[in-house]
C-alpha positions, 0 to 999 in steps of 0.5 A: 500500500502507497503512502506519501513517505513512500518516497522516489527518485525524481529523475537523476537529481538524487531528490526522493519525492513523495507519490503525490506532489501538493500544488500550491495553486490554491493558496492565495486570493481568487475563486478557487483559492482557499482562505490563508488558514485553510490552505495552511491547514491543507499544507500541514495535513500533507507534511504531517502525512509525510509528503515533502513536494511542495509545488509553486509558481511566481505567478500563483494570485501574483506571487500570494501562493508563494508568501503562504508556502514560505509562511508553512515552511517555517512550520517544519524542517525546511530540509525535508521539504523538496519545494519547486517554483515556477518563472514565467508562466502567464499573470493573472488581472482580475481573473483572467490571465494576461501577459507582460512579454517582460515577464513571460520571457524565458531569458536570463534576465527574467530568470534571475531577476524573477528567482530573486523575487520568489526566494524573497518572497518563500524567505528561503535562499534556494529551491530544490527545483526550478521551473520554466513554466511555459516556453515563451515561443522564441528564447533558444534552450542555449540560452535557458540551459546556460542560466540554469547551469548559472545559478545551480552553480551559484547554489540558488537552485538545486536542479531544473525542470521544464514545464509545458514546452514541445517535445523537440525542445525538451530534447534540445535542452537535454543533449546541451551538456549543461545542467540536466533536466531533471523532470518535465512537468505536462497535462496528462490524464486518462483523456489527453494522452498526447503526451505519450507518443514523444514526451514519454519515450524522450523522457525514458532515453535521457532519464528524465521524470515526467510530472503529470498535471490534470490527472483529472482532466479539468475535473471531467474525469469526477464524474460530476458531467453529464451527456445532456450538460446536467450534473454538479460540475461546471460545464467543460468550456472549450480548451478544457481537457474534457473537450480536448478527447474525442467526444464520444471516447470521453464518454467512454473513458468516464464511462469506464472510470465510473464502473471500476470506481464502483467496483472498487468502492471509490470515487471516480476521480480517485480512480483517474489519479490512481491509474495515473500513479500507476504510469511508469515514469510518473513519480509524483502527479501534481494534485491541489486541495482547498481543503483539508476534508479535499485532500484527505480524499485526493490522497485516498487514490493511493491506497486503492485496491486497483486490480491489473486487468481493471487497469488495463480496461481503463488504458485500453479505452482510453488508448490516443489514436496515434499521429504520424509517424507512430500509427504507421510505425507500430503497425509495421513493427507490430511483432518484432522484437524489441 
């Protein structure tokens, strides 16, 4: 049975991680933040259970997320806390995100100067992880790899991660020589499963962990929708993970989590995360909590009872048509050796 102090390797970096890294998007100010309190309450609950990967970002209610992280870790030893965060990513202006193309840059002015800000406002004088959060379109991996290598070496940042970036330059930044990336941080859930055709086999060569997003594909994979737009969840708008798979494949992917959720006496989004903590080379999946009572039932997902063959159901309906060239390639290697 998986428990958070079940602790692994997180790629290369020599870091032991738990199976489930806490997201720290929820902490802060905004509609789908928890109030101060609670979110330090969920973030002792997750400590006290032994989960020592803590996940920020810059960027999270415009830096709120960071502050209360840096508050909590002065609750516990600050050593066993693995923490990660984020340069980068889009910010937020009443809600909706905007972009400063200062800010989304991925140079290494905006990584300095941007790390210096997090480090302040975390009160810490390092990261175990650093992040870039979204590839900004046009900065080469030469020159992020570069400022990475700068500051592992000046000992701000213990190791480097990349974050919703393509596959080609994930690759680039690997084979540069400088400091290795450790992990790559991607949406993957039993209804986007893009990410297998590249991401997973590159990962695998060069010994990099993958970190997994959206395990519960926008909140589609809870089983609060319905085919005719009713039930308790917010309607899937368009973008969300929910619409991103086939219509008539989603529906059978919920379909399917629902009936194993029932066999197993579950929930069927603890069913979508346990079948994605399951994946090889998934270490630690990202889930968030505005709740302790909500964490508690997230970490459920761990101590399901999940047979193979009820696995194998779910991976088989939920199976990504493959894009070229890999549909014609596993068709004309089908039953060579490997």
């Amino acid at each position: 049975m998986t428990e958070l102090d079940d602790y692994r390797p997180l790629g290369r970096s020599g870091l032991r991680v738990s199976p489930l890294a806490l997201g720290a998007m929820t902490f802060g100010t905004g509609p789908l933040c928890a109030d101060d309190d609670t979110a330090r309450k969920v973030f002792r609950a997750y400590t006290e259970r032994g989960g020592n990967f803590v996940d920020t970002a810059d960027n999270y209610s415009a830096g709120r997320s960071e502050e209360l992280v840096g508050e909590f870790l002065r609750d516990v030893e600050r050593d066993d806390v693995v923490l990660a965060t984020k340069y980068s990513g889009p910010g937020f202006r009443d809600g909706r995100p905007h972009s400063d193309p200062r800010r989304r840059s991925n140079g290494r002015k905006n990584m300095v100067a941007s790390l210096e800000a997090s480090l302040r406002r975390l009160g810490v004088d390092h990261v175990d992880l650093y992040w870039l959060h979204i590839w900004d379109g046009f900065t080469p991996a030469e020159e992020v790899v570069a400022a990475f290598d700068d500051l592992v070496r000046a000992g701000k940042i213990r190791a480097a991660g990349l974050s919703d970036v393509p596959a080609w330059y994930a690759t680039k930044a690997a084979m540069l020589g400088g400091p290795p990336v450790t992990a790559l941080q991607l949406e993957y859930s039993l209804i986007e499963r893009a990410i297998e055709a590249e991401f997973v086999p590159l990962a695998r060569e060069f010994g990099i962990a993958i970190q997994p997003w959206g395990a519960i594909g926008g909140g589609f994979l809870t089983g609060k929708y319905t085919r005719d737009g009713g039930g308790t969840g917010r309607l899937a708008a368009p973008g969300d993970a929910g619409l991103r798979a086939s219509p008539g494949n989603r529906w059978a992917v919920l379909d399917a989590v629902r009936d194993v959720a029932a066999e197993v006496g579950a929930t069927p989004a603890q069913v979508a995360l346990h079948w994605v903590t399951r994946r090889p080379a998934m270490p630690a999946p990202l889930i968030g909590a505005r709740s302790p009572e909500q964490l508690a039932e997230t970490l459920g997902a761990l101590t399901l009872e999940v047979t193979g063959a009820q696995l194998d159901r779910l991976t088989e309906v939920s199976a990504p048509e493959l894009p070229f060239p890999h549909g014609i390639l596993a068709r004309l290697n089908a039953g060579l050796p490997h």
